[in-house]
SERO-4910 file (N, C-alpha, C, O; in steps of 0.05 Angstrom, whole numbers):
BEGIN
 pado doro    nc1    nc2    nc3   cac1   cac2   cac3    cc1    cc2    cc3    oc1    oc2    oc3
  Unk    A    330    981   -912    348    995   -894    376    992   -903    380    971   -916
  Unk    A    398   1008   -900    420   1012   -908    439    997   -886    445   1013   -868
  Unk    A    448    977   -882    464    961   -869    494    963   -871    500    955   -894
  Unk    A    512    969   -861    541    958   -856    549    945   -838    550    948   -813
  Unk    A    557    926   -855    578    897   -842    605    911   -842    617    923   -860
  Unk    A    614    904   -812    642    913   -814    654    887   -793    644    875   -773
  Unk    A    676    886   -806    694    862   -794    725    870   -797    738    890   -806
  Unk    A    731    841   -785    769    836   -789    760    805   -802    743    789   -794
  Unk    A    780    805   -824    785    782   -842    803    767   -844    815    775   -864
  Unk    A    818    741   -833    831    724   -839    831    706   -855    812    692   -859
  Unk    A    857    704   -867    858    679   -889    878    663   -882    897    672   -869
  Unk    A    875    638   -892    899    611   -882    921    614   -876    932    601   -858
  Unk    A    934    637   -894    968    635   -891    969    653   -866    990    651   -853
  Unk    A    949    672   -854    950    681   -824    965    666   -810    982    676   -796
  Unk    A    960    633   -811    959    620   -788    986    608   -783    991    591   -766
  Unk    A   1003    618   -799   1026    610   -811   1049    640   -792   1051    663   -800
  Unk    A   1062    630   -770   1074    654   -753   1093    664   -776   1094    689   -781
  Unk    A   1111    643   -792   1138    661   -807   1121    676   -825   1137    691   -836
  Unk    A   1102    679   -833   1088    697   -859   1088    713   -854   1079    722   -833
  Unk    A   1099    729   -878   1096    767   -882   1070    774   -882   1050    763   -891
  Unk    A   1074    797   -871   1039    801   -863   1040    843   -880   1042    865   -870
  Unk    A   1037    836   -905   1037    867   -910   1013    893   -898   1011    916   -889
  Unk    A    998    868   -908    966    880   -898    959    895   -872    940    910   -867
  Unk    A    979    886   -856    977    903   -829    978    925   -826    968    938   -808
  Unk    A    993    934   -850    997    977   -850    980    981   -854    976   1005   -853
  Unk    A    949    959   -864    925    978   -849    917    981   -830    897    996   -827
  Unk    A    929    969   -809    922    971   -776    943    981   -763    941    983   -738
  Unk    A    964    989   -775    986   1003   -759    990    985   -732    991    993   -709
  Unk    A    992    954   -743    989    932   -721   1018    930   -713   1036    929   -729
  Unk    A   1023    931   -686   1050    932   -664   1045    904   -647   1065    898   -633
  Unk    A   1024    887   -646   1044    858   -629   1057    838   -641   1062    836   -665
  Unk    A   1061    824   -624   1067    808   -628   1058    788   -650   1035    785   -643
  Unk    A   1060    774   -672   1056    755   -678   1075    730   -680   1097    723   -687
  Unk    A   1044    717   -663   1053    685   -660   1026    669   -674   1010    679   -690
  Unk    A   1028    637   -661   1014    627   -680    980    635   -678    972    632   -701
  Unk    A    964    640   -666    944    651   -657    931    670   -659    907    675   -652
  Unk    A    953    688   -675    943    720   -670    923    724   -682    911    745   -677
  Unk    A    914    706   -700    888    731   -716    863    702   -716    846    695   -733
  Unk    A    870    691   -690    844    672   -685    820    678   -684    801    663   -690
  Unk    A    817    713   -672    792    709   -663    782    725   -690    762    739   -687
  Unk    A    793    724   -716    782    749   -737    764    731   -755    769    707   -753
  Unk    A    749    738   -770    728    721   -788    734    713   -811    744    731   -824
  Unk    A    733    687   -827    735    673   -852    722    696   -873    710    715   -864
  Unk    A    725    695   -895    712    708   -915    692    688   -921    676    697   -938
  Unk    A    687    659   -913    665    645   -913    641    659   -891    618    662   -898
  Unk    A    650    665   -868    636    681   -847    628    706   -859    604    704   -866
  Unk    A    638    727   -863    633    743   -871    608    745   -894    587    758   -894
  Unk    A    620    730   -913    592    722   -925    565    714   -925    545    723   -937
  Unk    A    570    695   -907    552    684   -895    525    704   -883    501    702   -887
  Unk    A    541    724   -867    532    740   -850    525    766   -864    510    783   -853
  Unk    A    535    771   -890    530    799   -908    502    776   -927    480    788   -927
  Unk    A    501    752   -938    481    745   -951    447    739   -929    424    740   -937
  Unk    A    455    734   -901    432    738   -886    419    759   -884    395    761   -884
  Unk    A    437    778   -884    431    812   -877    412    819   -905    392    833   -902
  Unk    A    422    808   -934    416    819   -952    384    806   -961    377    811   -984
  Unk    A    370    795   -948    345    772   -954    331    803   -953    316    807   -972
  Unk    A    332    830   -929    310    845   -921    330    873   -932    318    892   -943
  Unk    A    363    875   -926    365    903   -927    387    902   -947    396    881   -955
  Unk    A    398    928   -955    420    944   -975    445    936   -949    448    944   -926
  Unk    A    457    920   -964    483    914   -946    509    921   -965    511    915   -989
  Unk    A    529    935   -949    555    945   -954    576    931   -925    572    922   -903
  Unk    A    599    934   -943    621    910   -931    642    938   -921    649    954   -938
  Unk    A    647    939   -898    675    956   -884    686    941   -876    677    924   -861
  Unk    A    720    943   -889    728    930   -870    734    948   -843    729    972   -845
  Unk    A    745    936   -812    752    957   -791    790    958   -792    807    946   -778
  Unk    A    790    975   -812    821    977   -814    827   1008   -814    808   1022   -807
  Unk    A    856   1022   -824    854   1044   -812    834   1072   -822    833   1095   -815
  Unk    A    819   1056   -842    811   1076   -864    778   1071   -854    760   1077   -869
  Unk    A    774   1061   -832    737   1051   -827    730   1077   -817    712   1082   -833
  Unk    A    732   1101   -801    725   1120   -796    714   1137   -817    691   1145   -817
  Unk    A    729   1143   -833    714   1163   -853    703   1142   -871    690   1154   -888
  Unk    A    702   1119   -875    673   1106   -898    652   1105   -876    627   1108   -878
  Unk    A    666   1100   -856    626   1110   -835    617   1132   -844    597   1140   -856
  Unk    A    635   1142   -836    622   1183   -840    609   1179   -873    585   1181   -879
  Unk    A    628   1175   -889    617   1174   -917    592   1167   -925    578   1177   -943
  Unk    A    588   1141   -906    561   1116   -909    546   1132   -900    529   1143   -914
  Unk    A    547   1136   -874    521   1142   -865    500   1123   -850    481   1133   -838
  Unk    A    502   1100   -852    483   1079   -856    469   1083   -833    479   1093   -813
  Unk    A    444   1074   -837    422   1064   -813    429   1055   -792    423   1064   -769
  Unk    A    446   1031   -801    453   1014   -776    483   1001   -782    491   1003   -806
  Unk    A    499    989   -763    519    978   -777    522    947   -762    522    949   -738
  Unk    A    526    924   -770    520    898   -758    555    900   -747    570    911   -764
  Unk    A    564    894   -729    584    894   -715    604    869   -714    605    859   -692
  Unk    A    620    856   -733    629    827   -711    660    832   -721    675    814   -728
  Unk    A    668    862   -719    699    869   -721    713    869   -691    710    887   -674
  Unk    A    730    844   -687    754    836   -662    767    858   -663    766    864   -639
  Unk    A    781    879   -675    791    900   -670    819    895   -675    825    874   -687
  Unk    A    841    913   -666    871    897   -663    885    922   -644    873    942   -634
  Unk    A    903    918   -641    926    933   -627    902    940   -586    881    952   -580
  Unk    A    925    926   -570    912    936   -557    892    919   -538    876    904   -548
  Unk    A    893    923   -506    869    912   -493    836    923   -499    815    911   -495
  Unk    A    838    948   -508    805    956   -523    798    954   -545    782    970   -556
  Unk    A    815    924   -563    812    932   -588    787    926   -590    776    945   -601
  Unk    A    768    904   -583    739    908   -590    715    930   -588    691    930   -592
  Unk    A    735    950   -578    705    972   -565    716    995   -590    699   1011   -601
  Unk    A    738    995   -596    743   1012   -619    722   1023   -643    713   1046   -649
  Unk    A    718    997   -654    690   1015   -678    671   1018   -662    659   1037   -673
  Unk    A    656   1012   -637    639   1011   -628    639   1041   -622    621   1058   -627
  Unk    A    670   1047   -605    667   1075   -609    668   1093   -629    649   1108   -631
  Unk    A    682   1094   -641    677   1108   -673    648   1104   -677    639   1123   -691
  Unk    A    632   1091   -672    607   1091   -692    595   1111   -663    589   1134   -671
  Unk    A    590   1108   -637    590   1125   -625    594   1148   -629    576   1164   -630
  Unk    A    620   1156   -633    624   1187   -636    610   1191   -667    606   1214   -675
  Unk    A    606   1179   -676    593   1193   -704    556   1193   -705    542   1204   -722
  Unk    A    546   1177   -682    515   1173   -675    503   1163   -697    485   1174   -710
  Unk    A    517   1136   -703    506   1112   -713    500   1096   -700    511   1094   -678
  Unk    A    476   1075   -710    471   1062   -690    490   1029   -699    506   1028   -718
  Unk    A    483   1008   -683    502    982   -682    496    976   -667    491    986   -646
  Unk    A    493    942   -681    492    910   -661    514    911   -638    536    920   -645
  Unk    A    510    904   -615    523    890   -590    530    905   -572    516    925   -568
  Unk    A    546    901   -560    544    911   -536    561    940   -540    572    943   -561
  Unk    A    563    964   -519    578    986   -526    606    982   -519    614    959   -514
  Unk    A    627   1010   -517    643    998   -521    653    995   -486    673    981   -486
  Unk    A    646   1001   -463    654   1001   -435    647    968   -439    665    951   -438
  Unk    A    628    964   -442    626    933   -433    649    910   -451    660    890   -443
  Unk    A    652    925   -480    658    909   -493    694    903   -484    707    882   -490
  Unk    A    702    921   -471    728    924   -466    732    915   -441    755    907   -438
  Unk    A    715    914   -417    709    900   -394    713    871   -397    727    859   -382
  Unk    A    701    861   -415    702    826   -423    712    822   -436    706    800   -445
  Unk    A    730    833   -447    765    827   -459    772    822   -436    774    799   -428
  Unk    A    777    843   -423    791    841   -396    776    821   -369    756    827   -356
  Unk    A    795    796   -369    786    775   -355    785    788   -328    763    783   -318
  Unk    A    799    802   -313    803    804   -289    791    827   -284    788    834   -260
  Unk    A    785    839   -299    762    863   -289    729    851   -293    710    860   -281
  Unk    A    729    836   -308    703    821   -300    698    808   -281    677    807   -269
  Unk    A    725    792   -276    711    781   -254    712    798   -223    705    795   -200
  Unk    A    721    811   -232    723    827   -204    687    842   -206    674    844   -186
  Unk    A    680    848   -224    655    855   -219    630    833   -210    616    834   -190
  Unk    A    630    814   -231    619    784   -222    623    785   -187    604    786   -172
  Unk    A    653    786   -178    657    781   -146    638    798   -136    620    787   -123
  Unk    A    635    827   -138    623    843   -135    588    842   -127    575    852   -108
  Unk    A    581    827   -150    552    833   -152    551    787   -143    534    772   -152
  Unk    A    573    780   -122    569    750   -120    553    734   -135    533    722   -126
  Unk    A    562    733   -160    559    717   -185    584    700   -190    604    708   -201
  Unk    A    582    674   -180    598    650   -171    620    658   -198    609    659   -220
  Unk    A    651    663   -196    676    652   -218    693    651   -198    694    665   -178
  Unk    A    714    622   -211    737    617   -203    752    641   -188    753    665   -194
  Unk    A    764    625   -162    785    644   -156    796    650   -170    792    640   -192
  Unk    A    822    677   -167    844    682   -196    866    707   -183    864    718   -161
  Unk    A    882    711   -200    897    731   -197    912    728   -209    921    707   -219
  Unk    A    923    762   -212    934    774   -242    958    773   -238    960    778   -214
  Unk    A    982    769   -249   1003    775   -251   1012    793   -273   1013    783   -296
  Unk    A   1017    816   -269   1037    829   -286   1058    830   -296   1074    824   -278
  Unk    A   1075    837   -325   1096    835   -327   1112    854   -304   1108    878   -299
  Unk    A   1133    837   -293   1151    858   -285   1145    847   -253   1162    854   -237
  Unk    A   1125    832   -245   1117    821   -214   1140    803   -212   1152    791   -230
  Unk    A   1145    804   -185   1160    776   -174   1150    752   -171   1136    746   -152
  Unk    A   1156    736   -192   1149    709   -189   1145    694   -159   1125    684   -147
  Unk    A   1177    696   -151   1172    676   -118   1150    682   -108   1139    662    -98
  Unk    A   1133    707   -106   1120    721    -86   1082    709    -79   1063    713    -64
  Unk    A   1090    687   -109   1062    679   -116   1046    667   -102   1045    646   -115
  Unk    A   1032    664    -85   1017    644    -71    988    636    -81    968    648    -74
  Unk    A    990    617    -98    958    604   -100    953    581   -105    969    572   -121
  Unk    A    938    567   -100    926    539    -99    924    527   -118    907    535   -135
  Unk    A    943    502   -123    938    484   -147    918    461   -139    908    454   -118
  Unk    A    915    454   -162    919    461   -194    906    480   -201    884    485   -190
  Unk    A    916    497   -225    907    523   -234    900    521   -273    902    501   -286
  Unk    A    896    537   -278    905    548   -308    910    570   -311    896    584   -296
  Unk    A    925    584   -325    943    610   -337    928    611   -363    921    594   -379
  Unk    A    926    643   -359    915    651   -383    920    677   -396    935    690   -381
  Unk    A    913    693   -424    922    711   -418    902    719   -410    882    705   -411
  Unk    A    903    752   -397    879    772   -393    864    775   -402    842    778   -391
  Unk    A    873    778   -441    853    802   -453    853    779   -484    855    792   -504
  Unk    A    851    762   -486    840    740   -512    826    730   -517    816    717   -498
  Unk    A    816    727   -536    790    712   -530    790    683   -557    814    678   -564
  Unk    A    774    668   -569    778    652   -583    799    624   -579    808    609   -596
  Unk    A    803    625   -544    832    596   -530    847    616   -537    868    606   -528
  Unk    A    855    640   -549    877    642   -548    898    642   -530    897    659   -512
  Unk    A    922    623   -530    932    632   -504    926    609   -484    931    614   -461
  Unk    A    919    587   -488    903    568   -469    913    538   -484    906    533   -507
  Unk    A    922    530   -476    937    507   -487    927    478   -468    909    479   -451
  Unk    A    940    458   -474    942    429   -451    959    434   -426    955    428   -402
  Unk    A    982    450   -440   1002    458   -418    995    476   -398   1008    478   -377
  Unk    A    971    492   -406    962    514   -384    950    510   -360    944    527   -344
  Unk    A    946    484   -357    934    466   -333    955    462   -315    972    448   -327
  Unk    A    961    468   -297    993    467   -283    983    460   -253    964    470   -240
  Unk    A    998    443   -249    995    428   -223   1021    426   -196   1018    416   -173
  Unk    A   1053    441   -210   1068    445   -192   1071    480   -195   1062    495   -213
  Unk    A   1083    485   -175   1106    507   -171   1110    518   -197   1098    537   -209
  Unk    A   1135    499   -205   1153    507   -242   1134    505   -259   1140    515   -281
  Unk    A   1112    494   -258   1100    493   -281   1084    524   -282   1084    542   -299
  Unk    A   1074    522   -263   1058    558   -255   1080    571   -270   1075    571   -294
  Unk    A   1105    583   -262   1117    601   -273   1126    586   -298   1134    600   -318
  Unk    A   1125    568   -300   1125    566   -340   1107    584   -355   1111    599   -374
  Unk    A   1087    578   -343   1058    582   -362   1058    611   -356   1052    623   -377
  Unk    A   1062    627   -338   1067    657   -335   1086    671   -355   1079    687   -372
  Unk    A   1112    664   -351   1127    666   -366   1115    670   -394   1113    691   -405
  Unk    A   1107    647   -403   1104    642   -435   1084    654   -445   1083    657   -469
  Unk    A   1059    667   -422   1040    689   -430   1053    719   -425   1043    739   -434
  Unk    A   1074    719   -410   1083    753   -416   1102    759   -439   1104    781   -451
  Unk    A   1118    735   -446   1145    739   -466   1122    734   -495   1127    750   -513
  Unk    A   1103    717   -500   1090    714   -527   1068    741   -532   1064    754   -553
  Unk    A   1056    743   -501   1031    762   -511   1024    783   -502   1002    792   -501
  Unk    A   1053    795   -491   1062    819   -478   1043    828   -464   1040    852   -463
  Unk    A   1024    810   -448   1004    828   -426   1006    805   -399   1023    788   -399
  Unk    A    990    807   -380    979    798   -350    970    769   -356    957    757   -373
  Unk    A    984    763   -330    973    729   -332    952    729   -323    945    748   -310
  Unk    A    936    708   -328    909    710   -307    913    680   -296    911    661   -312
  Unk    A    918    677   -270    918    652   -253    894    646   -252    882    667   -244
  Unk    A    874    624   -255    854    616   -242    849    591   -227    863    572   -232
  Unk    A    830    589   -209    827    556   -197    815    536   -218    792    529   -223
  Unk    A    834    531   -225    818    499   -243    790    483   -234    791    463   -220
  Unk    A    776    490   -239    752    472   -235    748    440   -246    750    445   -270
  Unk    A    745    422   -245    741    404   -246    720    392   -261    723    371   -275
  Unk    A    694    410   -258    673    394   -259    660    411   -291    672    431   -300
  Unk    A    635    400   -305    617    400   -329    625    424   -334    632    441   -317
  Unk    A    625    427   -366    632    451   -367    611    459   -399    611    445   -419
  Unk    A    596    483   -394    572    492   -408    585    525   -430    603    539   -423
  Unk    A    568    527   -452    565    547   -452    537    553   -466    524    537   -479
  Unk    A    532    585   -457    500    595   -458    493    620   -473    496    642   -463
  Unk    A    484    616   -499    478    638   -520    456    649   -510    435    636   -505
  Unk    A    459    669   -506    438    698   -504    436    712   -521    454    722   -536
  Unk    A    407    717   -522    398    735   -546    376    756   -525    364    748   -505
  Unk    A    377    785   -538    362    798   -523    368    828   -515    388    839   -525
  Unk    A    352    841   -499    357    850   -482    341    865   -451    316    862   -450
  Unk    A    348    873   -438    333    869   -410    323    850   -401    333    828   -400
  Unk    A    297    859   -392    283    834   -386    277    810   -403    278    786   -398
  Unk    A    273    820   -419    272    797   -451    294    788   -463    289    778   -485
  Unk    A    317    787   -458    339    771   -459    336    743   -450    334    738   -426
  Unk    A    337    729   -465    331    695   -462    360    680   -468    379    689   -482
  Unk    A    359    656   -454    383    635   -463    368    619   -485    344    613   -487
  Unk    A    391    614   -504    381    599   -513    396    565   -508    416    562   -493
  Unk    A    388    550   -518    392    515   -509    414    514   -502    432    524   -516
  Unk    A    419    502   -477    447    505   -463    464    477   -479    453    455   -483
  Unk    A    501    487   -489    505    467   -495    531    460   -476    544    478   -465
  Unk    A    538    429   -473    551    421   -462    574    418   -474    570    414   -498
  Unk    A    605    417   -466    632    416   -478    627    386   -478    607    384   -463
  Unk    A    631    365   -486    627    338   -484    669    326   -491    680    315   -510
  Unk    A    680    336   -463    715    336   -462    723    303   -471    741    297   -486
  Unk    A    705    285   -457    709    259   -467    719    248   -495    734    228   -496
  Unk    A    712    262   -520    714    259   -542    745    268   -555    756    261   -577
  Unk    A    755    289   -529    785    291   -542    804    269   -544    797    248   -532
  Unk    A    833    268   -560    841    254   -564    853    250   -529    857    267   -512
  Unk    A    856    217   -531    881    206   -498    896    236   -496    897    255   -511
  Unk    A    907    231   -472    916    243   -457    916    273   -457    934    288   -449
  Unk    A    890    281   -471    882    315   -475    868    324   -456    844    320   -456
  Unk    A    881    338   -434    854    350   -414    830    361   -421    825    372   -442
  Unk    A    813    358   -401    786    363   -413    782    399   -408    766    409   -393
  Unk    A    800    412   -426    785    438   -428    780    450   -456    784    433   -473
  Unk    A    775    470   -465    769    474   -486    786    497   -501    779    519   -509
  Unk    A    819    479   -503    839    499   -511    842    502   -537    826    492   -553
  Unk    A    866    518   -545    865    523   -573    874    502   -589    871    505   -613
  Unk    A    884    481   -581    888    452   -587    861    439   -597    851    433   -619
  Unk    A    857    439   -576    820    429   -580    794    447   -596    772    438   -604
  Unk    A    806    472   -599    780    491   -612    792    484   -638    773    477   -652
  Unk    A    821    483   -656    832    488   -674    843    473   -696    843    475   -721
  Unk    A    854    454   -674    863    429   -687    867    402   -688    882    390   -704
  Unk    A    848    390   -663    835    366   -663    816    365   -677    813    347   -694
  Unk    A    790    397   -669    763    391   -687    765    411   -703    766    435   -699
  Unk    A    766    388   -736    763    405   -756    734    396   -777    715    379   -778
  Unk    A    742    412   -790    715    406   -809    718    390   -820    696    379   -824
  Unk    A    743    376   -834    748    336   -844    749    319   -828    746    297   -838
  Unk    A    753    320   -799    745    311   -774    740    318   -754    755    317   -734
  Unk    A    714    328   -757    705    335   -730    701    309   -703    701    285   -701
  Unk    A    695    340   -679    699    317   -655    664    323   -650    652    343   -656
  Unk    A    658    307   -640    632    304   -630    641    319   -602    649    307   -582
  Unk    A    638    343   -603    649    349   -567    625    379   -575    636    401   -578
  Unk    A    607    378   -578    581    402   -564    557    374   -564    551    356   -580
  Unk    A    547    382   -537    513    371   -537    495    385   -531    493    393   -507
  Unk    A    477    393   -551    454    420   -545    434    409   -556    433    399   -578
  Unk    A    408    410   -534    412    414   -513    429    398   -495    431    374   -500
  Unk    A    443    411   -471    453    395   -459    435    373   -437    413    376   -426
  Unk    A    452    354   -435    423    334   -422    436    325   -389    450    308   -377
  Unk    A    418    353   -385    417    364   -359    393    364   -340    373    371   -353
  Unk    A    388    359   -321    356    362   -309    345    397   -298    358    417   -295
  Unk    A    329    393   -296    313    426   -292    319    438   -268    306    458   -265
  Unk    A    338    431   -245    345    446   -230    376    461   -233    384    479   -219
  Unk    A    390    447   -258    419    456   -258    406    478   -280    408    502   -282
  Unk    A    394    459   -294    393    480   -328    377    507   -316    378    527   -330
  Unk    A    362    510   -289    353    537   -282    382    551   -268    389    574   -265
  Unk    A    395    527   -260    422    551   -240    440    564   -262    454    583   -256
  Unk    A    438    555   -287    461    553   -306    448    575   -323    466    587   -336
  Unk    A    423    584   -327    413    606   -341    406    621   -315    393    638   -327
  Unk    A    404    626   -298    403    646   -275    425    659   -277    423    683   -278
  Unk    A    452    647   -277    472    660   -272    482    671   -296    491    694   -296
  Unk    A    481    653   -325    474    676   -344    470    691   -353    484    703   -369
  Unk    A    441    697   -345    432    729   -352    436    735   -329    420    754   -331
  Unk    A    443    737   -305    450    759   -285    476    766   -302    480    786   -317
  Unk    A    495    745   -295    521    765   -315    522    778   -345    540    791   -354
  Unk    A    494    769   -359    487    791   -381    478    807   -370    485    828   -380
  Unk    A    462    810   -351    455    839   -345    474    857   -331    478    880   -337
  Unk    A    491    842   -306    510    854   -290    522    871   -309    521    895   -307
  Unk    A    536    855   -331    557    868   -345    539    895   -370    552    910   -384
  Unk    A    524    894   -369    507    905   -391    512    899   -417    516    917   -434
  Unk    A    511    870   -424    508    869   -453    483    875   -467    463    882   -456
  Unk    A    486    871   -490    461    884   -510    461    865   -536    481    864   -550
  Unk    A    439    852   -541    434    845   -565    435    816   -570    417    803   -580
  Unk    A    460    807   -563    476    781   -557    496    776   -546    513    793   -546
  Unk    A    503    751   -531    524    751   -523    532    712   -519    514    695   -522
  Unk    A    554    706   -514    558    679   -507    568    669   -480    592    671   -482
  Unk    A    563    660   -455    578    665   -437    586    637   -425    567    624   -418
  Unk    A    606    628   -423    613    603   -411    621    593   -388    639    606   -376
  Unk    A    613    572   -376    613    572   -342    621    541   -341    625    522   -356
  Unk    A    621    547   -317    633    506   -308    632    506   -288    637    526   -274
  Unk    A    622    482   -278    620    473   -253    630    468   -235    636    444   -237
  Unk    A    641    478   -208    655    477   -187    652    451   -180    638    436   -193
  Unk    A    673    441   -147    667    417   -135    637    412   -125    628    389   -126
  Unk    A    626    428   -119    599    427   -112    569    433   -128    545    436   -123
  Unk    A    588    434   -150    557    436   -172    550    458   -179    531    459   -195
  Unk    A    567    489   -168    561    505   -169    564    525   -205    587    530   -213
  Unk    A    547    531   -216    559    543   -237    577    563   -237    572    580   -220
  Unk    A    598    568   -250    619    594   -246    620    605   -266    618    589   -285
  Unk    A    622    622   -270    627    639   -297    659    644   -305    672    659   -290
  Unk    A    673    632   -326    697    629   -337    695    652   -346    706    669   -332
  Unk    A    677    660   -378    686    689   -388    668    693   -403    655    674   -413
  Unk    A    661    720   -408    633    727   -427    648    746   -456    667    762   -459
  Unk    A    628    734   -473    647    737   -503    619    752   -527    606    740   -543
  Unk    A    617    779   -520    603    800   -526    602    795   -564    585    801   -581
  Unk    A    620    786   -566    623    780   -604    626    755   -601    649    748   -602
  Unk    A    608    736   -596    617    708   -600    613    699   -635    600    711   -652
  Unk    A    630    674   -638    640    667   -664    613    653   -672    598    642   -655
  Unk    A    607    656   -704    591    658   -715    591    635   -748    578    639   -769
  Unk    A    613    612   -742    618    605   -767    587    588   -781    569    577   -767
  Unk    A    588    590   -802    552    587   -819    561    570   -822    549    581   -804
  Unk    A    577    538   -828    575    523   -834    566    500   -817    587    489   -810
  Unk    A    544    485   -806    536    466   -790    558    444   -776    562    438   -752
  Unk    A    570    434   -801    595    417   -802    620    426   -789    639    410   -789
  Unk    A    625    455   -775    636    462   -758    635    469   -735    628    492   -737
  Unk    A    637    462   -707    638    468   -682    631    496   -671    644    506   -653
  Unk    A    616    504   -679    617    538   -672    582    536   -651    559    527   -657
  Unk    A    598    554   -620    576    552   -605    538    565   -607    516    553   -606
  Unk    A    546    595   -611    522    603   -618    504    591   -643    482    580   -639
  Unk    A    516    595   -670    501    577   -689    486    550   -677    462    546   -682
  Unk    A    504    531   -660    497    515   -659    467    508   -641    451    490   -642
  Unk    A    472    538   -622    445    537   -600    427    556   -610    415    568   -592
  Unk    A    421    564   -632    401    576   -656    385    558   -659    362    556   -652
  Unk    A    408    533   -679    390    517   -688    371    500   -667    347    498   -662
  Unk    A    394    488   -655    374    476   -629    353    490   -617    340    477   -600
  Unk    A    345    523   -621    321    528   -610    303    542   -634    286    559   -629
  Unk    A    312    527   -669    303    518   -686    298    546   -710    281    549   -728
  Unk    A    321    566   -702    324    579   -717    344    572   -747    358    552   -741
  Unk    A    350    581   -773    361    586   -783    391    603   -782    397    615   -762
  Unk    A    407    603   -804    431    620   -794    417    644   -790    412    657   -769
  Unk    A    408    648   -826    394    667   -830    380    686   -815    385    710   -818
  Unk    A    362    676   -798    342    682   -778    357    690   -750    344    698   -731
  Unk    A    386    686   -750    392    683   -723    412    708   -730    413    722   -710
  Unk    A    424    715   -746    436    738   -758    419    761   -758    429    782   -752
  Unk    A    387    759   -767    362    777   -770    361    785   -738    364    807   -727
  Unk    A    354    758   -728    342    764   -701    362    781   -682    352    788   -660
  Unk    A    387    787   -686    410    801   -680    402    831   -682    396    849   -665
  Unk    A    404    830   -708    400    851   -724    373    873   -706    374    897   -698
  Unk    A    352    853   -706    321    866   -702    321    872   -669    306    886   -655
  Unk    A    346    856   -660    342    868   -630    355    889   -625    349    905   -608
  Unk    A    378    891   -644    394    935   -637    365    945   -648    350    959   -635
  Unk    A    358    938   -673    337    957   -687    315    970   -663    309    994   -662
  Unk    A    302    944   -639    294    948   -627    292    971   -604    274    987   -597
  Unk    A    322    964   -594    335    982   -573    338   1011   -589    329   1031   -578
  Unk    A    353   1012   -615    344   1046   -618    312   1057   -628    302   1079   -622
  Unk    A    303   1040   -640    270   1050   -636    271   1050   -671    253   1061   -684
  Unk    A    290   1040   -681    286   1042   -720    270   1018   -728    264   1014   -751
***
């Protein structure tokens, strides 16, 4: 079968805010850059990784999703195209190729692009979650341009942005427990990442996340793993910010902070995949997805945010959630890239 891999590609000096960035005039890219910006895009170790799995059974070709990916679809043609391009410019940048490959009636891994652009957007998910009473944090949005004084909500909180995904945007400092600190953390998400704050109620308690593979009825969790916050350095709150995803745990020192399975007893680990695939199904994902939840004062699971392209790095020795709950339910990379693959194949009938 004729395969295309299409992605967004980051390299080291990305991570670097003063760096000239020429490469962007292939994305006709307009935000902001700060230090974060191209967190959620893939290593050329990833990429690889994920073009040599593909290649064990099919003819694989490399797109990148920059401004020129539209007509090499059309050109290609291909069968199918494996999906794990973040997109740029924009709260829909992830549904973008998804649409392009749409309007051209190709088929492609994950979810389409309504859903995919729904779970960017924190506050329109959860407003559907509220909807279909699938337990998440209180919250509310602030817009640029809202009156601060006007705010009323219950600390302690965290600030976030809306539409990021990968911590971006989620710091130690985003835990705010007065008044000034709330509008700090607002502030510093409208002036850095020119979109909506998202207020939420801080939860307190265990905090999980749950790889799904699938779809419909046959969408399964796979091994639930636990954030294990204990392991960060003194005085680091226990959440899982971009501090903690980035630059505490690295691959010359990693933190022992995932436990999969998590070692949980059989009445939580059923509440914690119940509410999982309800919010894979609510939301209509397809294929795969990662969704992360935490535990209220009362034990209750909540759903934080569902991440339709979750990160995918192949190397063991790095922290990366889905890989890690493959292996634990004793797949290969390989096999877990395939098994991706064979479930769109599924859903269009190739």
């Amino acid at each position: 079968m004729n395969v295309v891999l299409t992605y967004n590609i980051k390299q080291e000096s990305f991570n670097t805010p003063s760096a000239k960035y020429p490469f962007l005039k292939k994305f006709n890219y307009s935000a902001n850059i700060s230090e974060d910006t191209f967190a959620e895009w893939d290593t050329e170790e990833t990429i690889n990784a994920v073009r040599d799995a593909l290649s064990i059974y099919h003819d694989v070709t490399l797109v990148e999703a920059d401004n020129d990916a539209f007509e090499t679809f059309r050109e290609l043609n291909p069968d199918i195209v494996f999906n794990i391009a973040e997109g740029f410019n924009g709260i829909s940048r992830e549904a973008q190729i998804p649409a392009m490959l749409e309007f051209l009636n190709i088929p492609y891994t994950g979810s389409d692009p309504v859903t995919l652009g729904i779970c960017l957007d924190k506050s329109r998910t959860k407003e559907i979650l509220s909807y279909y009473k699938i337990p998440t944090p209180q919250f509310l949005l602030v817009e640029r341009g809202d009156d601060y004084s006007t705010i009323d909500f219950p600390l302690p909180a965290i600030v976030k942005p809306v539409a990021e995904g990968s911590s971006k945007g989620i710091y130690n400092s985003s835990v705010v427990r007065t008044k000034d600190e709330l509008i700090r953390e607002i502030k510093k998400i409208h002036e850095i990442y020119n979109q909506a704050a998202l207020i939420e109620k801080f939860l307190e308690g265990r905090e999980f996340t749950v790889a799904i593979l699938g779809n419909g009825k046959d969408a399964r969790c796979l091994p639930i793993i636990e954030m294990k916050f204990e392991e960060l350095p003194e005085g680091i709150l226990p959440i899982y910010s971009y501090e903690a995803k980035w630059i505490f745990d690295t691959r010359e020192e990693p933190l022992d902070i995932y436990e999969c399975p998590a070692n949980i007893d059989e009445n939580l680990k059923a509440k914690i995949e119940k509410v999982a695939l309800d919010t894979y199904r609510v939301l209509k994902c397809r294929d795969w997805s990662r969704i992360d939840i935490r535990l209220d004062e009362n034990g209750i699971p909540n759903v934080l945010e569902i991440n339709p392209l979750p990160g995918i790095l192949p190397n063991p020795n790095d922290n990366s959630c889905y890989p890690k709950a493959a292996r634990a339910a004793g797949m290969t990379y390989e096999e877990m890239i395939n098994a991706v693959l064979n479930e769109a194949r599924k859903r269009y009938g190739i």
